[in-house]
Each structure stands twice: as structure tokens, then as C-alpha cells.
C-alpha positions as CSV (number, residue, x, y, z in Angstrom):
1,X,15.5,48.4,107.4
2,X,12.4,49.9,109.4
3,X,11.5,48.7,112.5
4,X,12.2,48.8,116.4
5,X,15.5,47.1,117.2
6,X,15.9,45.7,120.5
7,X,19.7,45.6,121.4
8,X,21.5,44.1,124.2
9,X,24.3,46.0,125.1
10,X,27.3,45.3,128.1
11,X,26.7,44.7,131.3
12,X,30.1,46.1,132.2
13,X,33.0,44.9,129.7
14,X,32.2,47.2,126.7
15,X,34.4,44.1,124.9
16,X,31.2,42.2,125.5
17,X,29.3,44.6,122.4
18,X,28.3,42.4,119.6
19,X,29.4,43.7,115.6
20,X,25.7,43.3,115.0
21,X,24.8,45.8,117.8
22,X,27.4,48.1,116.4
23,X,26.4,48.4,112.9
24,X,22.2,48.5,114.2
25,X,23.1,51.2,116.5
26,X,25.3,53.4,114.0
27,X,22.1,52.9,110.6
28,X,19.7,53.5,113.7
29,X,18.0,56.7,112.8
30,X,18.0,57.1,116.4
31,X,18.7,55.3,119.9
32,X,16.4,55.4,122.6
33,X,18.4,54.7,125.8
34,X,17.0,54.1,129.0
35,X,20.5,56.4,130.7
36,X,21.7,58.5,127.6
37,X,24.7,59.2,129.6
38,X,25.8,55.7,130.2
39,X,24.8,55.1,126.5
40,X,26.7,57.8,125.5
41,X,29.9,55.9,126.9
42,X,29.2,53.0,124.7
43,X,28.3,54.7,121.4
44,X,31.6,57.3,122.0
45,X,34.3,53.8,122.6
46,X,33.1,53.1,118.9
47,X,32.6,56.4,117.5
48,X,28.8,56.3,117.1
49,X,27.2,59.5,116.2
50,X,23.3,58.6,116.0
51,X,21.0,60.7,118.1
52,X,20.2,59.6,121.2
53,X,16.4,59.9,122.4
54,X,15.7,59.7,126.2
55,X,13.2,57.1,126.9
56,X,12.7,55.5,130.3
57,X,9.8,54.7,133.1
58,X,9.3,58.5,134.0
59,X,8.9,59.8,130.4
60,X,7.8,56.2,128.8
61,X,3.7,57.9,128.7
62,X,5.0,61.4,127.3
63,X,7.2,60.0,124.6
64,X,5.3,56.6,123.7
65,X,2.7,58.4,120.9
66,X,5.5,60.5,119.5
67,X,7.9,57.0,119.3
68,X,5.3,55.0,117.7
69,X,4.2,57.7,115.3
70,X,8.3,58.1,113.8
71,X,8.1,54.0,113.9
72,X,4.6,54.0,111.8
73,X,6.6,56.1,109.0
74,X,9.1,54.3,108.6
75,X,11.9,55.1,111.1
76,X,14.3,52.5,112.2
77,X,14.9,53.4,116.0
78,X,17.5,50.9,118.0
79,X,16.1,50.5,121.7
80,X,18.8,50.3,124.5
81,X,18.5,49.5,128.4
82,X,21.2,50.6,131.1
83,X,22.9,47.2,130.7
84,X,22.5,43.8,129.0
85,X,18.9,43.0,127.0
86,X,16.1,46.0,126.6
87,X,12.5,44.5,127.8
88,X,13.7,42.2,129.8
89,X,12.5,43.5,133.1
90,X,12.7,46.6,131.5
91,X,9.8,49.5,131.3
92,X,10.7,48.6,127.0
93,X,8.9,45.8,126.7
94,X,5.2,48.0,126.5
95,X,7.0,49.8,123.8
96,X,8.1,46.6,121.9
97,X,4.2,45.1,122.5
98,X,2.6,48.5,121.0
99,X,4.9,48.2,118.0
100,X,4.3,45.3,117.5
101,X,0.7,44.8,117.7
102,X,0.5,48.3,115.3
103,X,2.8,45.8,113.1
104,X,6.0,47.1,113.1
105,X,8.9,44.7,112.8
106,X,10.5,43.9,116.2
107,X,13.9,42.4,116.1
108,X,15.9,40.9,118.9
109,X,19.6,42.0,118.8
110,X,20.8,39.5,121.3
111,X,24.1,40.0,123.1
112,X,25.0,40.1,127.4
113,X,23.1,39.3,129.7
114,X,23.4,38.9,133.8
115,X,20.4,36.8,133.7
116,X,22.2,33.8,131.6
117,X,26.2,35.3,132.8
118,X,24.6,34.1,136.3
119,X,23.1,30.7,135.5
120,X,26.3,29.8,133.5
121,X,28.3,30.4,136.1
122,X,26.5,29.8,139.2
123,X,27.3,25.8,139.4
124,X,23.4,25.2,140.1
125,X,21.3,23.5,137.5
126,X,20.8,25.4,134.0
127,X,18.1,22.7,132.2
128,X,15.4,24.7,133.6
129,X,15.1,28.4,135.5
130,X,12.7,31.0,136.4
131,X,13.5,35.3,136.2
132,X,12.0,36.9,138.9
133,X,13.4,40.4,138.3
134,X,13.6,42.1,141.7
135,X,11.8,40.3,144.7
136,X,9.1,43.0,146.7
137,X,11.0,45.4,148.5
138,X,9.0,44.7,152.1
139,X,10.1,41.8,153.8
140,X,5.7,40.3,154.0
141,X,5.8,40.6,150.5
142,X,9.3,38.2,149.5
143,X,8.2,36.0,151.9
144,X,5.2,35.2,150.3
145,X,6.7,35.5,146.7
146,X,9.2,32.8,147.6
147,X,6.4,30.9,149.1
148,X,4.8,30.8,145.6
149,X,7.7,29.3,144.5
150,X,8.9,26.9,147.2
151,X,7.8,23.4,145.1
152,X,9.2,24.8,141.6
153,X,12.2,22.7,140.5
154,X,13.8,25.3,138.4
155,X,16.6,27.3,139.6
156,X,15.6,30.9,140.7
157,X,17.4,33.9,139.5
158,X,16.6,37.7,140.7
159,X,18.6,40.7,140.6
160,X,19.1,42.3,144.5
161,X,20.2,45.6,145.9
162,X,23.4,45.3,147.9
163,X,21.2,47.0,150.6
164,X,18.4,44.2,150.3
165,X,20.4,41.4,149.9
166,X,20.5,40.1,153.8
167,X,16.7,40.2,153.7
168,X,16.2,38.7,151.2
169,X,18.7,35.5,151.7
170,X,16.5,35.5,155.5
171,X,13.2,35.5,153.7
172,X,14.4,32.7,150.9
173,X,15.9,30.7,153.6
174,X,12.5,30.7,155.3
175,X,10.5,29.9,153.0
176,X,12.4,27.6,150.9
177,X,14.8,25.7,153.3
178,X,18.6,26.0,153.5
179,X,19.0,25.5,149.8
180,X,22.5,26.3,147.4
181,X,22.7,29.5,146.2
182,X,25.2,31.4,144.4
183,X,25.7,35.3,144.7
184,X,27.0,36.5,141.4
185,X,28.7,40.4,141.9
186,X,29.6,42.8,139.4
187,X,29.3,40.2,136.2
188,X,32.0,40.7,133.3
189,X,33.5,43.5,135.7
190,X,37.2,43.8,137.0
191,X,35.3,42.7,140.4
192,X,33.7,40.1,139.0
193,X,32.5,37.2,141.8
194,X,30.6,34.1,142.5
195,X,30.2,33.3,146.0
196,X,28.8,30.0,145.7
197,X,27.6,27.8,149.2
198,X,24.0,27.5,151.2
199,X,21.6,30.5,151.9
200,X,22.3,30.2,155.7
201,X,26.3,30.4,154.8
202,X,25.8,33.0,152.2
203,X,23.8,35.4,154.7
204,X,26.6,34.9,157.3
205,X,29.3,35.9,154.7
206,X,27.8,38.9,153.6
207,X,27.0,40.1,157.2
208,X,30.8,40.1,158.0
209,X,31.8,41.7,154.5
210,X,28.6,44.5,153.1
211,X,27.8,43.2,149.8
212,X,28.2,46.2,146.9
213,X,27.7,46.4,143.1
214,X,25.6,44.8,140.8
215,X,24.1,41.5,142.3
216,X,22.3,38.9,141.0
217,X,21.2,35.6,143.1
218,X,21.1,32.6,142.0
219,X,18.9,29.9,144.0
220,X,18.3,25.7,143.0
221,X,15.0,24.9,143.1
222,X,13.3,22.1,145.3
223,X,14.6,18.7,145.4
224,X,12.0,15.7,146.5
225,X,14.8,14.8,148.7
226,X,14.9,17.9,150.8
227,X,13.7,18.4,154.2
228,X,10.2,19.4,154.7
229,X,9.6,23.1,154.2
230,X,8.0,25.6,156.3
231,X,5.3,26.6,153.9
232,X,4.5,22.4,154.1
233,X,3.5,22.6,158.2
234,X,-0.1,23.3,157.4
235,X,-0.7,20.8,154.6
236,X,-2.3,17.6,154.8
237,X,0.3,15.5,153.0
238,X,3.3,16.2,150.6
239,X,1.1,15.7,147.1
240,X,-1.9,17.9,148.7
241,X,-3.2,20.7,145.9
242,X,-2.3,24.3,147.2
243,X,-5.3,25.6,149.0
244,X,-6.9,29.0,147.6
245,X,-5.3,31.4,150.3
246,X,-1.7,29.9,149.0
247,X,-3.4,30.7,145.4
248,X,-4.6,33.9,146.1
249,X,-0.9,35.4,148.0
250,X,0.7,33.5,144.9
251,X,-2.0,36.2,142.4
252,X,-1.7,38.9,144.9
253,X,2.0,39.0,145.1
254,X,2.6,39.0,141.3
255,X,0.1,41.7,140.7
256,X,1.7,43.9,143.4
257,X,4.9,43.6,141.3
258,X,3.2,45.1,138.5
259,X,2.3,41.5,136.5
260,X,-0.9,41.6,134.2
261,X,-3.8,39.6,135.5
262,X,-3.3,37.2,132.5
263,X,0.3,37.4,133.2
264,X,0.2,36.6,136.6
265,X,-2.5,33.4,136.3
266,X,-0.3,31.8,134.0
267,X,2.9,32.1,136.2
268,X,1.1,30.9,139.0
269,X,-1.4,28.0,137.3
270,X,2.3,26.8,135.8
271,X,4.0,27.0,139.1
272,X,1.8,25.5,141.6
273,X,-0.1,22.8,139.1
274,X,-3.4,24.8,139.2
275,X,-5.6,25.6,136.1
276,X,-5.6,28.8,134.5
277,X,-9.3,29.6,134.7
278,X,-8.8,29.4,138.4
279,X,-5.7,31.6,139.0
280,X,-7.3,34.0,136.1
281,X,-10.2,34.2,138.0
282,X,-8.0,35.2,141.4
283,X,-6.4,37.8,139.4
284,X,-10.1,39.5,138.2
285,X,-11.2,39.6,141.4
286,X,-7.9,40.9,143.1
């Protein structure tokens, strides 16, 4: 069948492969991986032969117009990332849009994921979450990012360099208060660990030990019966609306990540109870 096919492939147990990933990725006319080498690894444990087509951030512009043209005509390409589901903070999802919108059938080949590995098995609350992807890499910037988030009730999940991951637990402790956190290394991997306690306690651990592999972080959100937080000194009072500067470094901070203006006012109007037209406006401006 024609169309771009968005497959989710291991995060690191190649067991994890779905059969419906295997048979897309072997009628595939081609696979566009993100890493043909580590591709290469899967398709070769099940004795895959379809073409592999390089397509990643550096070559996304060259390749795009040539992609869409062979999907146009007909072509039924399979779209791989490095690990678990392609788009999801992944340079794919323009790719999927453009199809899309030129109305080519998209279809979702679900399958692992270190995003829902890590809520399942963090211990923290699962009925509601926000994916931040990877926090700024300057410490001014996460700071200001967790900020944006520091009166959000859903559990936060972000992936982390083993090299950032000290920072990073300093600035979320600051900003959002000694809150549970889990650190979840090297999901579905022989290594595989959750290091479950308090920010403070988790930045202590991995001082004595240096974290490595794959990390993702798992924070709870706010709880009404938490201590006040520092972001909180300056307001008035607890149920005070966020003033424009907190707006604005909420905007600016998304943006910087590489969010669309519309994309960033509707995170931010969601997450600090502000309307759209107002945070859209930010975001024009900025």
C-alpha cells in the first residue's frame, strides 16, 4: 500500500520489534533511517533486504523534494529513527507534515518507546505527563524552561546527556522544589535501571557514581501540598495569574528550542492558564 510509514523500532532489545514493523519494513520500497548503520543491525537480525535511504537533520533539506516526489508516485517508503518512534522529537516529523498535507497516507507503526518504558516504570503518576525532549543545553535557559513548568501537575519526562545530567537535576531542583524523580538508564538494555528517590538525593547519587548511557528523567509534577517554590517569592499570592515577563521566558524559551510560534503559545497558554491570543501574540513579536 502507498504511503509514508512511520515505524517505531527498539530502543535496545531488538526482541522488542513488532511483526507489523517487520513485514512494513521488508514491502517498504525503501527505508529511510535516521543512522543506516544502526538500521542496518535491525533489518540484518531479520534478514531484511530493502534499500536503505539516508535521511536525517543534516541532509533532511537536500533529500525532502526528492522523498516527497517518490511518495507523490506512489512509493511506499517505511521511516525509521535511531531508536523507538520516528517524529517524536525527531527532525521526521516535517517529513510526515509535508506528506501529509500533499495528501499522502501517513500511518503510525507503533512499537518501543523510552518516553512511555520511562513513565511505566518510573513509580510517579502516569494519568497525565508532559515530553519535553531535551531541556536547553545552557544552564539560564533550563532554568527558565522548568520555571515554565513549575505549577503543571503532570509528570515531566525529558531525555538527558549523561554529561548534562547534574545540571540539569540543580536547575529542576531550583526551580521546582525537591520533588520525586526517577532516573531511568539504558531502557530494555542488559543495564537497564531506575534510580528512583528526590532530585536533591538523585544529584548526590550520580555525583559519587558518573551517570552513562541512554537517560531519560522522569519528574512528578506540583502538588498543592508542596512547599512554596522559588519561582512563587515574587508573586502576590498562590492563585496570582503569571505576569507577562514569566509569559514571555515561558514563549522565549520554547522558541529557542526550535517550537513554532503557534506551537509554542499553545504549550504555554495550556500550561500556565493563559489565553492563546496572548501567548500567540508573545510568540509574533519574539
Amino acid at each position: 500500500e502507498p504511503g509514508l510509514f512511520l515505524v517505531a523500532t527498539p530502543i535496545g532489545n531488538l526482541e522488542d520489534v513488532t511483526l507489523r514493523a517487520l513485514r512494513v519494513l521488508r514491502d517498504a520500497d525503501a527505508v529511510l533511517a535516521e543512522d543506516t548503520r544502526r538500521t542496518k543491525q535491525l533489518m540484518r537480525a531479520y534478514d531484511i533486504a530493502t534499500p536503505l535511504v539516508s535521511y536525517h537533520a543534516h541532509n533532511e533539506a537536500k533529500r525532502r523534494e526528492s522523498v516527497l516526489g517518490r511518495l507523490a508516485s506512489g512509493a511506499a517508503l517505511a521511516l525509521v529513527s535511531d531508536a523507538g518512534m520516528p517524529t517524536v522529537n525527531d527532525p521526521g516529523a516535517d517529513l510526515a507534515a509535508r506528506a501529509a498535507a500533499m495528501g499522502v497516507r501517513v500511518f503510525p507503526v507503533p512499537g518501543p518507546s523510552a518516553v512511555l518504558a520511562a513513565i511505566a516504570g518510573a513509580g510517579l503518576p502516569t494519568d497525565e505527563f508532559t515530553f519535553i525532549g531535551f531541556p536547553p543545553p545552557k544552564s539560564s535557559q533550563r532554568a527558565k524552561r522548568f520555571k515554565s513548568f513549575a505549577r503543571n501537575k503532570a509528570t515531566l519526562i525529558m531525555f538527558v546527556p549523561p554529561h548534562k545530567l547534574i545540571g540539569t537535576l540543580e536547575d529542576a531542583h531550583a526551580a521546582l522544589g525537591d520533588r520525586r524523580c526517577s532516573v531511568c538508564r539504558e531502557l530494555t538494555k542488559v543495564h537497564e535501571e531506575f534510580w528512583r528517590s528526590t532530585l536533591s538525593e538523585a544529584r548526590a547519587e550520580f555525583e559519587r557514581r558518573a551517570p552513562r548511557g541512554e537517560i531519560t528523567l522522569v519528574i512528578e509534577g506540583y502538588d498543592d501540598d508542596q512547599p512554596a517554590l522559588a519561582s512563587d517569592e515574587d508573586d502576590d499570592d498562590d492563585n496570582s495569574a503569571p505576569s507577562s515577563s514569566n509569559v514571555e521566558d515561558a514563549v522565549r524559551s520554547l522558541l529557542e528550542d526550535g517550537a513554532s510560534p503557534s506551537d509554542a503559545s499553545r504549550r504555554v497558554a495550556k500550561e500556565l492558564g493563559v489565553r492563546r491570543r496572548e501567548t500567540y501574540g508573545v510568540a509574533q513579536r519574539l
